[in-house]
C-alpha positions as CSV (number, residue, x, y, z in Angstrom):
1,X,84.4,124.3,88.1
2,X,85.4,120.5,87.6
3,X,85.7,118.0,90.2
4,X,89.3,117.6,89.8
5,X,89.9,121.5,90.9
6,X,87.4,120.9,94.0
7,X,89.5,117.9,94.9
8,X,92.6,119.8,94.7
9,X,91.1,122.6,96.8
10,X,90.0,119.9,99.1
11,X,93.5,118.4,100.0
12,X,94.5,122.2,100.0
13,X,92.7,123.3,102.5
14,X,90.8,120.1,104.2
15,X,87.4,122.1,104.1
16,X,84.3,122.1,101.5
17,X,81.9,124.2,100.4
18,X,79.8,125.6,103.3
19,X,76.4,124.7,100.9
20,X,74.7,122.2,98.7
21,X,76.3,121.4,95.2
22,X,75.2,119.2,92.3
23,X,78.0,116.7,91.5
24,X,78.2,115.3,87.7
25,X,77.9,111.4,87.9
26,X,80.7,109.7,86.2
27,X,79.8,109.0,82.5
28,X,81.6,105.8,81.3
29,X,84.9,106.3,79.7
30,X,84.5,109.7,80.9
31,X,87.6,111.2,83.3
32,X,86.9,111.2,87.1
33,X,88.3,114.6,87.6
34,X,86.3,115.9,84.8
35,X,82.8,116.0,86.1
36,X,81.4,119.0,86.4
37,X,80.7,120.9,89.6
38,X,78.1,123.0,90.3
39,X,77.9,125.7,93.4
40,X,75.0,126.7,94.9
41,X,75.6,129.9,96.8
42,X,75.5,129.5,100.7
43,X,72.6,132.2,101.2
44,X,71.1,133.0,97.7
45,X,69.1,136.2,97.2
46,X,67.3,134.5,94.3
47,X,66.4,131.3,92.2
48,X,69.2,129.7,90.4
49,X,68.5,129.1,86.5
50,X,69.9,126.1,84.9
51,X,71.1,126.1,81.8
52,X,73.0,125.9,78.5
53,X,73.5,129.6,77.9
54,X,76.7,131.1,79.2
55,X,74.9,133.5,80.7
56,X,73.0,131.1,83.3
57,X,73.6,131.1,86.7
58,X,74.0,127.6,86.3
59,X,75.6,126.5,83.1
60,X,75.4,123.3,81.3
61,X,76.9,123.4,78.1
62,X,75.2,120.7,76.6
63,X,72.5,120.7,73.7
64,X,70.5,118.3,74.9
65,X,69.7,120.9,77.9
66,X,67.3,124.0,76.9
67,X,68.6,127.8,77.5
68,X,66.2,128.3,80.2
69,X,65.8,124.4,81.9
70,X,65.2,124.7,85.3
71,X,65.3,126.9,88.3
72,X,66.8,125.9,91.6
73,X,65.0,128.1,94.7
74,X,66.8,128.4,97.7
75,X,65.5,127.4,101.3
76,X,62.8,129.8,102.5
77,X,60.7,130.3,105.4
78,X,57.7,128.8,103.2
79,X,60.4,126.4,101.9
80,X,62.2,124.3,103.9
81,X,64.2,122.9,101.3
82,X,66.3,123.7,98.2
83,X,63.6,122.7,94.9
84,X,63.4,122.2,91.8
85,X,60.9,123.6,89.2
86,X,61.4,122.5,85.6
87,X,61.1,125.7,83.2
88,X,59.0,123.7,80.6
89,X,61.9,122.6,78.8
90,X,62.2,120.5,75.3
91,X,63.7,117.3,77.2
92,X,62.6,117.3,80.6
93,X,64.2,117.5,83.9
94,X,64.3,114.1,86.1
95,X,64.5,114.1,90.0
96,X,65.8,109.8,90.3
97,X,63.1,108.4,88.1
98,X,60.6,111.0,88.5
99,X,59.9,113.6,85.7
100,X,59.3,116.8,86.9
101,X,56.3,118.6,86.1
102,X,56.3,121.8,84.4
103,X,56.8,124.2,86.8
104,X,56.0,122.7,89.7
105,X,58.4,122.4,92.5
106,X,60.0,119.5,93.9
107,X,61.7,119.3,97.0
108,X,65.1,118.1,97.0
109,X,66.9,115.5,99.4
110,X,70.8,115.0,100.3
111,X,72.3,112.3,97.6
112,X,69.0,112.6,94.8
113,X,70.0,112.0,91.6
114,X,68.9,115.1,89.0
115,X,68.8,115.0,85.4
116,X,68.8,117.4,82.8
117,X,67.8,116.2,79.5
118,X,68.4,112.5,78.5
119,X,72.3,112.9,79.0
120,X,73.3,115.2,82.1
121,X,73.0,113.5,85.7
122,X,73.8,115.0,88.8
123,X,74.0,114.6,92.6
124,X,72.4,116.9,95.1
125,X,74.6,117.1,97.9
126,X,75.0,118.7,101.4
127,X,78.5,119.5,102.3
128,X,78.5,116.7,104.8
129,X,77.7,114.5,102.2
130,X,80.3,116.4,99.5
131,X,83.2,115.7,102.1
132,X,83.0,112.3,102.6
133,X,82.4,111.7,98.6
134,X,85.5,114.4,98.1
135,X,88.1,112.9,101.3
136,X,87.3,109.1,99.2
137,X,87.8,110.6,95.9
138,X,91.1,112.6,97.3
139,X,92.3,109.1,98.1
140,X,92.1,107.5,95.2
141,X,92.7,109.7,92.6
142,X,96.0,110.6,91.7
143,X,97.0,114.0,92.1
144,X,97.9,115.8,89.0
145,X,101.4,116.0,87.6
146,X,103.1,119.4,87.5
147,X,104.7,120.8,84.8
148,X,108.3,121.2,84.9
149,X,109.7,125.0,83.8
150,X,111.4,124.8,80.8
């Protein structure tokens, strides 16, 4: 999903996601609506994988992000917290400054920056903190232009 199709679902509706997402930050020249969005299911049986293969969970499509990158793992009774654990990939993976050790897990706070690789930076986000960054961007983006039938 890309943030332009959240936002729309947004004004739609008025409600988020009832769990955490990672939010694409804006790459320059890059369109605001284009970022990419990814879900994190509300009550996940199992860890997420991250990756560039279609057939992750989590798809990046991006080169620069291994198959296999990294692997989310849901809140637990050991675990208070979503994680992450990087999968011992070719280009790391980055929670704000701080490479992740191979597969070691990191706990994960509401706004942290995540990186995949050199290029792909996201936000971790709570739905309280996805609706106020989703009610400013439905705001100030304009909404899409329909096409007229022919």
């Amino acid at each position: 999903m890309d943030l332009g199709q959240l936002i729309e679902r947004y004004r739609g509706t008025g409600q988020v996601p009832p769990h955490p997402v990672l939010l694409e930050e804006r790459t320059p020249g890059g369109e605001e609506g284009e970022r990419q969005v990814l879900l994190l299911p509300r009550r996940p049986r199992k860890d997420l994988v991250v990756g560039r293969s279609s057939s992750a969970p989590l798809c990046v499509p991006d080169p620069n992000v291994s198959s296999q990158h990294a692997r989310l793992l849901p809140p637990s009774p050991e675990r208070k917290a979503w994680s992450l654990v990087d999968l011992g990939s070719t280009n790391g993976t980055f929670v704000g400054a701080h490479a992740l050790e191979p597969h070691r897990p990191f706990a994960l706070r509401d706004r942290e920056q995540v990186r995949f690789g050199p290029t792909r930076t996201f936000r971790f986000l709570r739905p309280a903190s996805l609706e106020r960054t989703l009610r400013e961007l439905a705001r100030t983006l304009p909404r899409p232009r329909r096409r007229r039938a022919e």
